[in-house]
N, C-alpha and C positions, 0 to 999 in steps of 0.2 A: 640699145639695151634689150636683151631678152632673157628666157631661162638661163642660157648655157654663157653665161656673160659672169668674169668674178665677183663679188662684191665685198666689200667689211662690214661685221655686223661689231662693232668696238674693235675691242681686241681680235677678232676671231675672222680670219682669213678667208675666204671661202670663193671654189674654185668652179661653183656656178653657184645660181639660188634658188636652188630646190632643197629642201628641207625635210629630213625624213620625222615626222612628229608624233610624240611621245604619242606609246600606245602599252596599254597593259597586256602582256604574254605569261605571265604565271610560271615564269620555266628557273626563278631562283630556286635554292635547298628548303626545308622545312625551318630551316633556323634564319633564312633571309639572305644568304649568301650566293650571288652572282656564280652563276657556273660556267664550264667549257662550251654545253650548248649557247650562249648568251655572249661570250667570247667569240663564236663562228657566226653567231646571227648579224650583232651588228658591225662585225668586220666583212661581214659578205653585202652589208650596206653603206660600203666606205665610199662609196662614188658620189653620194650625193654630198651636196656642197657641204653639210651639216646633220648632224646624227645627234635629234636628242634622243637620251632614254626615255622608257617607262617612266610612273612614277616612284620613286623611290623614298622610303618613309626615315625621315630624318629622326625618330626615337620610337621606343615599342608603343607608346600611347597612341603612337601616329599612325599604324598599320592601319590598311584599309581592306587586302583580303591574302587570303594562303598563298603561299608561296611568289608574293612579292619581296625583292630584294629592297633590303636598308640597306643606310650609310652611315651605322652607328658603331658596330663592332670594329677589331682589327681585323677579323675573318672578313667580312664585307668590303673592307676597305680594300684590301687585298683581292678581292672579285673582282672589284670593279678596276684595280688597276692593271688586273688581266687584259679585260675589255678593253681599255684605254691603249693598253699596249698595242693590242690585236688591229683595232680600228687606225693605231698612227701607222702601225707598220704598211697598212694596207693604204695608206697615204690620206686618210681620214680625218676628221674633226666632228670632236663627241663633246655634248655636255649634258649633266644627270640635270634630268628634273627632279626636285625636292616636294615632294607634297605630302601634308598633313592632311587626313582623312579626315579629323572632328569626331561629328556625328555619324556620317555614313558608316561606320564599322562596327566593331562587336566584341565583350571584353572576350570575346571563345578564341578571339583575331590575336588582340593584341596582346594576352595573356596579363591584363593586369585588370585592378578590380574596379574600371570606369571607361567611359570612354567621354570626351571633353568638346564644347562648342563653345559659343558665344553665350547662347542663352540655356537655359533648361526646356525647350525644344526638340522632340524628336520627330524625326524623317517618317513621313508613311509609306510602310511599306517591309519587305523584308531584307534583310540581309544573305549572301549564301558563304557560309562557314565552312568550317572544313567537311562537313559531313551534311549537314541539310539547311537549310530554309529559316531562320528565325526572325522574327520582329525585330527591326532596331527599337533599341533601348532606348527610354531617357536620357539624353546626356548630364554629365556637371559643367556647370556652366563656370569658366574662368574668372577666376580673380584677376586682379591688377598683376599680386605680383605673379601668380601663375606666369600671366602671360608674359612677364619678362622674362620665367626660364623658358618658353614655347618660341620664345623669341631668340634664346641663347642656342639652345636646339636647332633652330635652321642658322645659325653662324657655325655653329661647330660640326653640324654636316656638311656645310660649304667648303670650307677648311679643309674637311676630309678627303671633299671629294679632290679638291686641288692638288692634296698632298700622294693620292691616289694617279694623279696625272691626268686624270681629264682637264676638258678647257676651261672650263666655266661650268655654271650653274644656270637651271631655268626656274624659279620659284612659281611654283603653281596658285593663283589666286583665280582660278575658273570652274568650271563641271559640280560646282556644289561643294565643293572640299573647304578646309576650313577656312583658308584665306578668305574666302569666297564669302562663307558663312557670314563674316566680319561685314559684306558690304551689302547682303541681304537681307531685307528687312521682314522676310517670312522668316529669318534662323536668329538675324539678331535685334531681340527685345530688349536688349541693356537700356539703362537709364541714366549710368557713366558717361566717364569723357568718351568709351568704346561704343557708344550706342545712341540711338535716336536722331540725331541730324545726318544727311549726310556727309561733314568734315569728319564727323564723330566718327559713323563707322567706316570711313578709308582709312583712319589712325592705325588701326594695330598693321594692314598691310603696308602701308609707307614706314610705319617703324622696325618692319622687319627687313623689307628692300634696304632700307638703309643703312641697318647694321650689317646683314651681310655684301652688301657694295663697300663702308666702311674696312669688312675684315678680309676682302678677295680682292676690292678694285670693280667699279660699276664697269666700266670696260667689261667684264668679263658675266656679267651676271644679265641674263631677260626675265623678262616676268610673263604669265602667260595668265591674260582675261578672257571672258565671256562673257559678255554683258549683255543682258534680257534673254539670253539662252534658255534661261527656266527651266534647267536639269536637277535632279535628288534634290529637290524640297528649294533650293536654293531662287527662289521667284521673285523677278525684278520687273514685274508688268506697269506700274506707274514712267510715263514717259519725261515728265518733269525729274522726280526721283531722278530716274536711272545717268541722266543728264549731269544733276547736281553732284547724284555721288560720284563718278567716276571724273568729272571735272575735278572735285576733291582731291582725289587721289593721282590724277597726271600732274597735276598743278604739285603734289607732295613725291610723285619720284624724279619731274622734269633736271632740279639738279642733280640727281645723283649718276649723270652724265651713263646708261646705262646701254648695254651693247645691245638690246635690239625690245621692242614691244611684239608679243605675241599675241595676237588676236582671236579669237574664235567666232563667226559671225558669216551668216551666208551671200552677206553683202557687200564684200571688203570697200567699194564705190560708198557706201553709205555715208551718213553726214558722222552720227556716231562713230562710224570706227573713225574714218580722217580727221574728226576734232579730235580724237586722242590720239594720233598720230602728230597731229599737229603742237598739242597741248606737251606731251612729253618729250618730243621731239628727240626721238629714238630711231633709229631703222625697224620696219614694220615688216612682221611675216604674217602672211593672213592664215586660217586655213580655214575651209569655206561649211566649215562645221559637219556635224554627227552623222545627220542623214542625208548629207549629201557627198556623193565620192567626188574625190579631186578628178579632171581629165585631163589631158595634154593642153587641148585646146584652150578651156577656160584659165590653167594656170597662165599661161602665155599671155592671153590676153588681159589678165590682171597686172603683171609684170609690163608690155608693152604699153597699156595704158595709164601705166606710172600709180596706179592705185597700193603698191606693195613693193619693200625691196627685196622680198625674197617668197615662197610658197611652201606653207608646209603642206606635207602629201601622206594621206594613213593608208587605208587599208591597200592601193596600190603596190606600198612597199613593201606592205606584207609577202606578196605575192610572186616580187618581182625586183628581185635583192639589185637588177642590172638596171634599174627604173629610168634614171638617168642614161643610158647608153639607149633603153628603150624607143625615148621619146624625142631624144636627138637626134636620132635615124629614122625614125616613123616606124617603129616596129612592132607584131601584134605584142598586145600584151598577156599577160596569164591572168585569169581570175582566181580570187581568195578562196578558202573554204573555209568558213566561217564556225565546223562544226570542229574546226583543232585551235581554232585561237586562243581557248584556256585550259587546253587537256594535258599541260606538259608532255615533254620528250620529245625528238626531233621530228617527229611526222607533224607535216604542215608548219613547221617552223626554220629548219635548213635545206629540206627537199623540196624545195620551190625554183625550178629549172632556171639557167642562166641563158638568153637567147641566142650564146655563140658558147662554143666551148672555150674556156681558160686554155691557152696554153703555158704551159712553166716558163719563167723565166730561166 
C-alpha cells in the first residue's frame, strides 16, 4: 500500500490517496456563486484521488467571509454543478465541504441582522469584511429549535449539492466554525442538553451527521475534526475534556457507517487521532495541520506506516494543480505565493504551471 495505490472511502472511489483539502480561495461572485475560474481550478486538480472544495456556506447566516461560494440558491447550485461536471469530465472526484461559520463572521458578511453560536461568546479579535478590519460581534446564541432549522440547513445543502452532482458531502466540525463551537468549551457555555458535559456538547454535531447521512446515505458524507487545534477562539487544552468529548461524539457518528473521518492534527501516529479512528471506524485522511506543509516524504510514510488511509495535501496543491503526477515521479515542485490566495482572479490561482505540457487528446 502506498500514495498511488486505489482505495474506497464509502461510496467514493479513489484512484490513489492523496487528497486535495479544502482550502478557502475567495474566487466565488459577490452573490456567492461558483464561477468559470473555480470550474478550471478544480478540474486542473482532478488527479488527485479526491477534490474536496473550500468551505461552502449551507445558508446566508452561515457566511464566514466575501466572496465565498454557497449552496443555497439555484444560481449556486448550478455553479457548483459546473465544477462537478468540469472535475468528472477530467476523470475526477469532488465533494463540497459544508461549513457553518457561527461566530467567526460578521452581520456586513452575511447580510442579515445576527450572527449565531452556541453561546453569547464572542471570538477576540477582528474580522475582515469586505472593506476593512472589524471586531467580531457578540453572537445570538441558539435555541433548541434554532438549531433544528441550522440542522435542516446543512440537510438541504447536502441535497443540493448531490443534486448538483458532486459526490458527497464533507461537514465541517474543526478550525473554530460552528460545528466546532458545539464541542468547545471556551464557545460553548450552554446549560442545556447542548452544553456542559461532554455527551452534551457532541449532541448537536452527531445530530447533524446524522440527518444529513439519513437524507444522502453515510456512504457518501466525512466529517472533518481538529481536536486541541486551539484555532478562532475555539480552545480544547484540558486533556481529559478533549478525550471525553470527542469519544462522545465517535461513539455517536460510529453507526452512521460514514465514508471517511477527516482529521486535522500534526500527529496522524497520535493515540487521540487513532482512537478516533478506531472509535468510528471510518476510513481516516489525516492532514498534518496549519503550520505545517504536507511533503512527499512524510505523506508516504503515514500511508506506508498504516497510520491513514488516505492524506489530505493544502497549500502544495495550491501550487501544483499536477501534485500527484509530481510526487509519483519525484519531480521539483512549484512553491505557493501566498500574497494571491485571497485576491480573486486568475493570477496565482490557474497560472500555476503543469510540470509537463498537456497534450490534446
Amino acid at each position: 500500500m502506498n500514495l498511488f495505490t486505489p482505495t474506497d472511502l464509502g461510496a467514493l472511489k479513489l484512484r490513489n490517496r492523496l487528497v486535495m483539502a479544502p482550502m478557502t480561495r475567495l474566487r466565488a461572485d459577490a452573490a456567492g456563486v461558483p464561477t468559470d475560474l473555480q470550474s478550471t481550478y478544480y478540474a486542473q486538480r482532478a488527479g488527485f484521488g479526491l477534490v474536496i472544495t473550500e468551505g461552502t456556506y449551507p445558508s446566508p447566516e452561515s457566511r464566514a467571509y466575501p466572496h465565498q461560494p454557497g449552496i443555497v440558491t439555484p444560481r449556486q447550485r448550478d455553479g457548483w454543478r459546473r465544477v462537478a461536471d468540469s472535475v468528472h469530465a477530467a476523470g475526477g472526484r469532488i465533494v463540497l465541504q459544508l461549513m457553518h461559520a457561527g461566530r467567526v463572521s460578521h452581520p456586513s458578511i452575511t447580510g442579515t441582522d445576527r450572527i449565531v453560536a452556541p453561546s453569547a461568546v464572542a471570538v477576540t479579535g477582528e474580522v475582515h469584511t469586505a472593506h476593512r478590519k472589524r471586531p467580531y460581534p457578540t453572537p445570538h446564541a441558539l435555541t433548541p429549535s434554532e438549531l433544528t432549522a441550522v440542522r435542516d440547513e446543512f440537510v438541504a445543502a447536502a441535497q443540493r449539492a448531490i443534486d448538483a452532482g458532486l459526490d458527497g458531502v464533507e461537514l465541517h466540525a474543526g478550525n473554530g466554525y460552528l460545528l466546532h463551537q458545539f464541542l468547545a468549551p471556551s464557545a460553548n457555555r450552554r446549560t442545556d442538553e447542548y452544553g456542559g458535559s461532554p455527551h452534551a456538547r457532541a449532541r448537536f454535531v452527531v445530530e447533524v451527521a446524522s440527518a444529513v447521512a439519513e437524507q444522502i446515505g453515510g456512504s457518501r458524507v466525512g466529517i472533518r475534526l481538529s481536536p486541541a487545534v486551539n484555532i478562532q477562539g475555539a480552545l480544547e487544552t484540558d486533556p481529559a475534556d478533549v478525550r471525553a468529548t470527542y469519544d462522545a461524539l465517535a461513539d455517536g457518528l460510529a453507526p452512521l457507517g460514514l465514508a471517511y473521518l477527516s482529521v486535522v492534527h500534526p500527529e496522524p501516529a497520535s493515540a487521540l487521532v487513532q482512537r478516533l479512528r478506531t472509535r468510528v471506524g471510518a476510513p481516516l485522511v489525516v492532514n498534518t495541520g496549519f503550520s505545517t506543509t504536507s511533503t512527499r516524504d512524510r505523506a508516504a510514510a503515514v500511508i506506508a506506516q498504516g497510520d491513514a488511509d488516505a492524506v489530505a495535501v493544502g497549500r502544495p496543491a495550491i501550487a501544483n494543480p499536477d501534485l500527484v503526477e509530481r510526487w509519483r515521479d519525484e519531480l521539483p515542485e512549484t512553491d505557493p505565493d501566498p500574497a494571491t490566495f485571497y485576491t480573486g482572479g486568475a493570477n496565482g490561482y490557474l497560472d500555476y504551471p503543469r510540470s509537463r505540457a498537456v497534450v490534446p487528446s
